[in-house]
C-alpha positions in Angstrom: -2.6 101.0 20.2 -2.5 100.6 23.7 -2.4 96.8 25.4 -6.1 95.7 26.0 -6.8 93.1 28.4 -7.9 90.6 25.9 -4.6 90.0 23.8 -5.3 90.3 20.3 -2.8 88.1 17.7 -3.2 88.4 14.3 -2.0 85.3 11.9 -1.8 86.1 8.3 -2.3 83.2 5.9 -4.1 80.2 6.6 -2.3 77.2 5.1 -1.0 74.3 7.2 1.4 76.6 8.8 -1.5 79.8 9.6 -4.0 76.9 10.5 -2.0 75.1 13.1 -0.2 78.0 14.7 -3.8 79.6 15.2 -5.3 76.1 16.5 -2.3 76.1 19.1 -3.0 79.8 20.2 -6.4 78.6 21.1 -5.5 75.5 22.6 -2.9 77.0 25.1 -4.7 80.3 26.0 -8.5 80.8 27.2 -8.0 84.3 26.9 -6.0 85.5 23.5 -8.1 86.3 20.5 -7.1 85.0 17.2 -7.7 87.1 13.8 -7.0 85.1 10.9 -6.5 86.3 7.5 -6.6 84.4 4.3 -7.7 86.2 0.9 -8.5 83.0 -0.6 -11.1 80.3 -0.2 -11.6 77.8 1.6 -9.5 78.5 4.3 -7.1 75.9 5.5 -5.7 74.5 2.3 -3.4 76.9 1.0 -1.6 75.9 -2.8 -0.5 72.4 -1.2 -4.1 71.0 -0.6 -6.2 72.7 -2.8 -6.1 70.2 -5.6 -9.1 68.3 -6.5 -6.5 66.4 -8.2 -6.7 62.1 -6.4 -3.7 62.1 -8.1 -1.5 64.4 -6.2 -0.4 62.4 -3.3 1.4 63.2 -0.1 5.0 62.4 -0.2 5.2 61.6 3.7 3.6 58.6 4.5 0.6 58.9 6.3 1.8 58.0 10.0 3.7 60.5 10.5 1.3 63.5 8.7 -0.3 64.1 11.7 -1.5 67.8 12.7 0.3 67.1 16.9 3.4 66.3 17.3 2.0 64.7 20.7 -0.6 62.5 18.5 1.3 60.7 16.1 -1.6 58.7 15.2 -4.1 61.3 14.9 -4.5 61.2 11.1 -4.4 57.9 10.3 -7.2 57.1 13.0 -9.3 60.1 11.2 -8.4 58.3 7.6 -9.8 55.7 9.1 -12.6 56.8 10.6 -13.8 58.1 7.6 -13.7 54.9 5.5 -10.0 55.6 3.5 -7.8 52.7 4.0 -4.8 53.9 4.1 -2.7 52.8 6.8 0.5 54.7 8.5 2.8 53.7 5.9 0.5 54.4 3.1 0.5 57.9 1.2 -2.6 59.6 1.6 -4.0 62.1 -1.2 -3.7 65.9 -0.6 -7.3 66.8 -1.3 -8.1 64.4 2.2 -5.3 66.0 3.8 -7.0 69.2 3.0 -9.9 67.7 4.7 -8.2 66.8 7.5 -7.1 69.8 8.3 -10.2 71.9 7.8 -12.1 69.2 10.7 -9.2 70.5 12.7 -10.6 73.9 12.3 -14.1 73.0 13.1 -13.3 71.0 16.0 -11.7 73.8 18.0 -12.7 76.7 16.2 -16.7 75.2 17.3 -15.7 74.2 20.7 -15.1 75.9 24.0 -11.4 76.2 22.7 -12.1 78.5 20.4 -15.6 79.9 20.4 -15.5 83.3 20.1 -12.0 83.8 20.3 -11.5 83.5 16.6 -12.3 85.4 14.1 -12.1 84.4 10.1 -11.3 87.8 7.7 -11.5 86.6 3.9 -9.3 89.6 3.4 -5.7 90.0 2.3 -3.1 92.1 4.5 -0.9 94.8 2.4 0.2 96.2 5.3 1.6 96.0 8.7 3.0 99.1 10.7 3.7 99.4 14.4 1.1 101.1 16.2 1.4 102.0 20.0 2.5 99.0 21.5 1.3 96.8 18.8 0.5 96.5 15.5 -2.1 97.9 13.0 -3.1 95.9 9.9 -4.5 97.5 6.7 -6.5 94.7 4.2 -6.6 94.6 0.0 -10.2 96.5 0.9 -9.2 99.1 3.2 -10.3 97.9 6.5 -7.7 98.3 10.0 -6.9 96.1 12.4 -5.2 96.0 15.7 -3.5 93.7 17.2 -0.8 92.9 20.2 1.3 90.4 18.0 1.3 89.4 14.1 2.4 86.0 12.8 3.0 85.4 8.9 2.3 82.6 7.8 2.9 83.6 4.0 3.4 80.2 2.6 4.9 79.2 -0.7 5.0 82.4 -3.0 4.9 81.6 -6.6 8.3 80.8 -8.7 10.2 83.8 -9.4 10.8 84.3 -13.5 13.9 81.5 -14.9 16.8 82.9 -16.7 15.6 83.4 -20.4 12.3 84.1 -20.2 12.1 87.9 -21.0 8.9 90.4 -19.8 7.6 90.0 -23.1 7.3 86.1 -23.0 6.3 86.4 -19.4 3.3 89.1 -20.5 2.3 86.4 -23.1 -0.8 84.0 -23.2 1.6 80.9 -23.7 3.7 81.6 -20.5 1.6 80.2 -16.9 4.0 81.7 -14.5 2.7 80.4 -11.3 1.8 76.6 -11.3 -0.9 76.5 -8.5 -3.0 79.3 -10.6 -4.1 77.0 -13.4 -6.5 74.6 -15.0 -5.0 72.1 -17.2 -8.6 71.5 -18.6 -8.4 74.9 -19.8 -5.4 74.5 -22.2 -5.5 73.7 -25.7 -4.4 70.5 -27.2 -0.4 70.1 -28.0 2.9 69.9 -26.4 3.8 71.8 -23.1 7.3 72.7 -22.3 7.9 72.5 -17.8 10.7 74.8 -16.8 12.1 72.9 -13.4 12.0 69.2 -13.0 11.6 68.5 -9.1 7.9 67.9 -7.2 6.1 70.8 -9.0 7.2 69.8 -12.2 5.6 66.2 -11.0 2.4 67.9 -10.1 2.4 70.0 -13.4 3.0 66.6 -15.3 0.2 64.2 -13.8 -2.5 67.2 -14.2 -1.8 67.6 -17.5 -2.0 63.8 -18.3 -5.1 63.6 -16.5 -6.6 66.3 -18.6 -5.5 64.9 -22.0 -3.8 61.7 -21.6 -0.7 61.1 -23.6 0.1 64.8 -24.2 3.6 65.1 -24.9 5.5 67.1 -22.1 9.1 68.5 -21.8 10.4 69.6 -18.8 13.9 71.2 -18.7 16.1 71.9 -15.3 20.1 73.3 -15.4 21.2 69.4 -14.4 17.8 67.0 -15.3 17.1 65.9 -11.7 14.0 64.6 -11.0 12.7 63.4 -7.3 13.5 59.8 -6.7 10.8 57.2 -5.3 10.0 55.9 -2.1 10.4 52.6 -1.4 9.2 49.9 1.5 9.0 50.4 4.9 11.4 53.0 6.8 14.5 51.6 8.2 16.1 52.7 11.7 19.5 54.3 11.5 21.3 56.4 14.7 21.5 60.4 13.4 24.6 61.5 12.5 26.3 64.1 14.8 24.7 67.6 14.4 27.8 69.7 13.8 29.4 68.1 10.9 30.3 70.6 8.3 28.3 70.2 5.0 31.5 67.9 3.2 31.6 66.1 6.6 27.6 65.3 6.5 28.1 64.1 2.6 31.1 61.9 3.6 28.5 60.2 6.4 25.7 59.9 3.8 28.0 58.3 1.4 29.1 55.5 4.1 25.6 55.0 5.5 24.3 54.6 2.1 26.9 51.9 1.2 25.8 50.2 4.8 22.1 50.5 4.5 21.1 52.3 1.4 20.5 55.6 0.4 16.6 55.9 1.6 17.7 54.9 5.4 21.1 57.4 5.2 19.4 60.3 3.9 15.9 59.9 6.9 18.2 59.4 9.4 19.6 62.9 8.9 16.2 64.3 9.3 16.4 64.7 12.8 19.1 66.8 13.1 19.0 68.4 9.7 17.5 72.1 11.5 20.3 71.6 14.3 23.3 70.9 11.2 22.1 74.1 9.1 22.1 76.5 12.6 25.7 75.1 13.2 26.8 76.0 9.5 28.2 79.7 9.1 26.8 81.7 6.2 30.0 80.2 3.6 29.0 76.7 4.7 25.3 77.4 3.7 26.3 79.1 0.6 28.3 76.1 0.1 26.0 73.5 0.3 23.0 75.7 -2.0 25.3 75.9 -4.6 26.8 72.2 -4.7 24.5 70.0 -3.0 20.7 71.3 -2.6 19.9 69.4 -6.2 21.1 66.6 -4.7 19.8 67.2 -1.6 16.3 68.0 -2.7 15.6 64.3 -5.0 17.0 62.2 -2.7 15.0 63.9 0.4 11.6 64.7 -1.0 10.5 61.8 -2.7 7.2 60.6 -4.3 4.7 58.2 -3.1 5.2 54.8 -5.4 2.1 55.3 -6.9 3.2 58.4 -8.4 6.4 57.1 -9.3 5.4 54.6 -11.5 2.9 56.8 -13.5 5.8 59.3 -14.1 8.4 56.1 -14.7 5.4 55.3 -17.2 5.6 58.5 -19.3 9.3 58.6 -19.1 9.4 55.1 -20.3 6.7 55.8 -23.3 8.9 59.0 -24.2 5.5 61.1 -23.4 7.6 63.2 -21.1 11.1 64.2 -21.2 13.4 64.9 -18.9 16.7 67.4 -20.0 19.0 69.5 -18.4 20.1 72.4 -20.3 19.8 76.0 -20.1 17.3 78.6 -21.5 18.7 80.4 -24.4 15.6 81.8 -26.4 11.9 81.8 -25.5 9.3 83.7 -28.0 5.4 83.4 -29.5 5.3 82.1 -32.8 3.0 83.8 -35.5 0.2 80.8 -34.7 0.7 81.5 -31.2 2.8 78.4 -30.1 6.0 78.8 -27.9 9.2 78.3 -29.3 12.0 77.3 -26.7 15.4 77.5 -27.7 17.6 75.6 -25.8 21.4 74.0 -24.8 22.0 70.7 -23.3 24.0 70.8 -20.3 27.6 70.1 -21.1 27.8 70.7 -24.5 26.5 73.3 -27.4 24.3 71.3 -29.0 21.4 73.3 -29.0 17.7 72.1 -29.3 14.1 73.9 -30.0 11.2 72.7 -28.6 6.9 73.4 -30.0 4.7 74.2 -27.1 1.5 75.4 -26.9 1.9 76.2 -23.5 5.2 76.8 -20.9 4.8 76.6 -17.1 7.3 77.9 -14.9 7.4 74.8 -12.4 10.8 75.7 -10.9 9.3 75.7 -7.2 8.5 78.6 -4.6 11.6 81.7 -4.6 13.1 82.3 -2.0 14.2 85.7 -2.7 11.4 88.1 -0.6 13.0 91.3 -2.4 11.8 89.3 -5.8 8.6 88.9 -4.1 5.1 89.8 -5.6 3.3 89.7 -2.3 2.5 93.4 -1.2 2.5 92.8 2.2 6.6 91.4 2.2 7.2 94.7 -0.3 5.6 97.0 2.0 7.5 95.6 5.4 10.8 95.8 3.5 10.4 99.5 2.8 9.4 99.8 6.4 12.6 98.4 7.4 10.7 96.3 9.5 12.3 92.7 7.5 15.3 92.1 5.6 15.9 89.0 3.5 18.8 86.6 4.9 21.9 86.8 3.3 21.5 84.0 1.4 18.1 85.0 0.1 16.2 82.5 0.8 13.7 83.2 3.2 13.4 86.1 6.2 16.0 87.1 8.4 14.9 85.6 11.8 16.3 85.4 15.2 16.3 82.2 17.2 12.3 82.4 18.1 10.9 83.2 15.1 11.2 87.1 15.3 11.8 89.1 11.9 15.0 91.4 11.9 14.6 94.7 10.6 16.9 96.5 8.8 19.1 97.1 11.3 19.2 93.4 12.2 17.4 93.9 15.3 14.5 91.7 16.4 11.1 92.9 16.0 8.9 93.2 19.0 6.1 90.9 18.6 6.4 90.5 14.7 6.7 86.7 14.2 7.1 84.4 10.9 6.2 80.4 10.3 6.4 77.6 7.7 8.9 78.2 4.2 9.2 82.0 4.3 11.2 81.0 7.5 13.6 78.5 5.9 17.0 80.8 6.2 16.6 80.0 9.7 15.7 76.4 9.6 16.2 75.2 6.0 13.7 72.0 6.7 10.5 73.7 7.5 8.5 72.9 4.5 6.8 69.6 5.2 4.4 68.8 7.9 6.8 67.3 10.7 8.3 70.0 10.6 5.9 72.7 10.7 4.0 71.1 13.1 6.2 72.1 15.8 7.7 74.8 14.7 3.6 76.5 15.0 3.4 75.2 18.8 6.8 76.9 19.6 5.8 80.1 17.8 2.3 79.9 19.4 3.6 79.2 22.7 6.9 82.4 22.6 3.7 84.9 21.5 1.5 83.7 23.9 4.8 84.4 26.5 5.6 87.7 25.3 1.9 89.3 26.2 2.1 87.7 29.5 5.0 89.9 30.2 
């Protein structure tokens, strides 16, 4: 396609990350047209605020969940206004955070911003090839699309398959292999077995309660770590320097800690936590997945008290279980019940657990040559991405750009939010996304000004 004089950008997915990228396209240009594409309804709440559930809560406190990084009050003045008292330090639920974010739609998408410059396609994208000077998008049903630029904004993909769970199992009734496709309502009475213990797992856990409270629950990681609990108000701490070496950064966390506690140590690296994984060669990253991300990961993303003392409540009444082991067996039993054979970390003991149901909670892969998503498939046989070494995420250049196979950036083919993460490692919660969508909106809007 040749250039037309109304720049055309395509974003593809309309989570938090699709959503806000679009909604700064509109905001900074009065000419670029915006095609959105999300295959599922409604659009602006991807997998993370979808639930229904009041009992999945944000685990960022509500002052600083705001949509623009320049209003840092912005959601808890719309909490406000629409009765919820909830206050900045407060965690709001997901479902009003879904909200939230769909008025942001409205607003702009309604107003002179917007009107007429964007267009909705309830439509998923399976392909992207260059075309001309820009791009042509094929949908699930067959219809093209041109556009100047293309942004994914793929969000989380589901969990890839864990280590002992064989085709057979995963082609099985009692295997729920992605845990944002489900309705715990639906399930029959009895034990469930949760492969992966961190903020899915959580999820998992408080659905099923709420559906049949009391149901006894299982849930099974390589080392038993579960996310740790927020507590009081946030204290101030100076960052550390951002070009200590992975051992270096956990020899400052251990001395802040001892000084002014764990919760304080481990937000004030959250500042420079982006500028410390860009200063670590490919070794130091490797490094730091394989010893530290477990650790990492519980003491960083942490639940809202609320939900901490519910799960506290079903640890402490033995109605959920927490064990590390690994996966040695897993198989339908002639009634139709899982059996899950087991071995505690450390040891051969090994253990067998009854479930009517097991639910592959071990959080979003990483891995896009594992993925199921058509669209990341067809652009790797294109050559037009590649995965990061480290597989876990695209392979991006400093502004966002995929790298083909060759390594080189692609012209006007952009990426935002966790598919993204090789680059930035941080960039699945909302302070972070938040800007990373303006700076991605604002290169694009750059490039076709060129």
């Amino acid at each position: 396609m040749d250039r037309s004089p109304t720049p055309i950008i395509a974003v593809v997915g309309a989570g938090f990350s699709g959503v806000m990228t679009t909604l700064n396209l509109l905001a900074r240009s009065r000419a670029a047209k915006v095609l959105l594409f999300e295959k599922r309804a409604p659009v602006g709440l991807g997998a993370a605020y979808s639930t229904h559930n009041p009992s999945h809560k944000l685990n960022v406190r509500a002052g600083n969940m705001s949509a623009w990084p320049d209003r840092p009050d912005h959601f808890v003045t719309w909490l406000a206004g629409q009765g919820l008292d909830v206050g900045p330090g407060g965690f709001a639920s997901r479902a009003d955070y879904g909200r939230y974010l769909q008025a942001q739609i409205a607003e702009i998408a309604e107003g002179p911003e917007g009107l007429g410059r964007l267009v909705v396609n309830p439509d998923a994208i399976v392909g992207v090839a260059p075309s001309g000077q820009g791009w042509r998008l094929t949908t699930a049903l067959g219809r093209r699309y041109d556009a100047d630029a293309v942004i994914l904004a793929l969000g989380n993909p589901p969990p890839s398959r864990p280590q002992g769970v064989d085709e057979a199992f995963a082609a099985s009734e009692a295997y729920i292999a992605d845990p944002w496709r489900w309705r715990a309502s639906e399930l029959p009475e009895g034990s469930v077995m949760l492969i992966g213990t961190g903020l899915t797992m959580v999820d998992v856990a408080l659905s099923l309660d709420d559906a049949q409270p009391g149901r006894p629950m299982l849930a099974l990681s390589r080392r038993g770590l579960a996310p740790l609990r927020h507590e009081g108000a946030p204290s101030p701490c100076p960052a550390p320097p951002s070009d200590l070496s992975p051992v270096a950064l956990i020899t400052w966390l251990k001395h802040a800690a001892r000084e002014r506690g764990w919760r304080t140590a481990v937000d004030a690296v959250r500042p420079v936590t982006q500028a410390l994984w860009r200063s670590w060669s490919s070794r130091r990253r490797q490094v730091f997945l394989r010893h530290a991300r477990p650790f990492w990961d519980i003491h960083r993303h942490r639940l809202a008290p609320e939900v901490a003392d519910r799960i506290d409540a079903m640890l402490a009444s033995g109605q959920l279980v927490i064990a590390a082991g690994k996966i040695r067996e897993m198989r339908v039993d002639a009634d139709g019940h899982a059996i899950c054979k087991y071995r505690a970390r450390g040891g051969k003991t090994g253990y067998a657990f009854r479930a009517v149901r097991v639910i592959n909670c071990t959080g979003p892969t990483g891995d896009i040559l594992a993925a199921s998503d058509d669209l990341v498939r067809d652009l790797v046989r294109q050559g037009l991405a590649r995965p990061d070494p480290l597989g876990v995420g695209f392979d991006l250049d400093d502004d966002n750009r995929l790298r083909d196979a060759t390594g080189q950036p692609s012209a006007r083919l952009f990426a935002v939010g966790p598919s993204t993460r090789a680059a930035h490692w941080e960039i699945i919660a909302v302070p972070d996304i938040r800007g990373q969508a303006a700076a991605v909106a604002q290169t694009v809007l750059d490039d076709l000004d060129r």
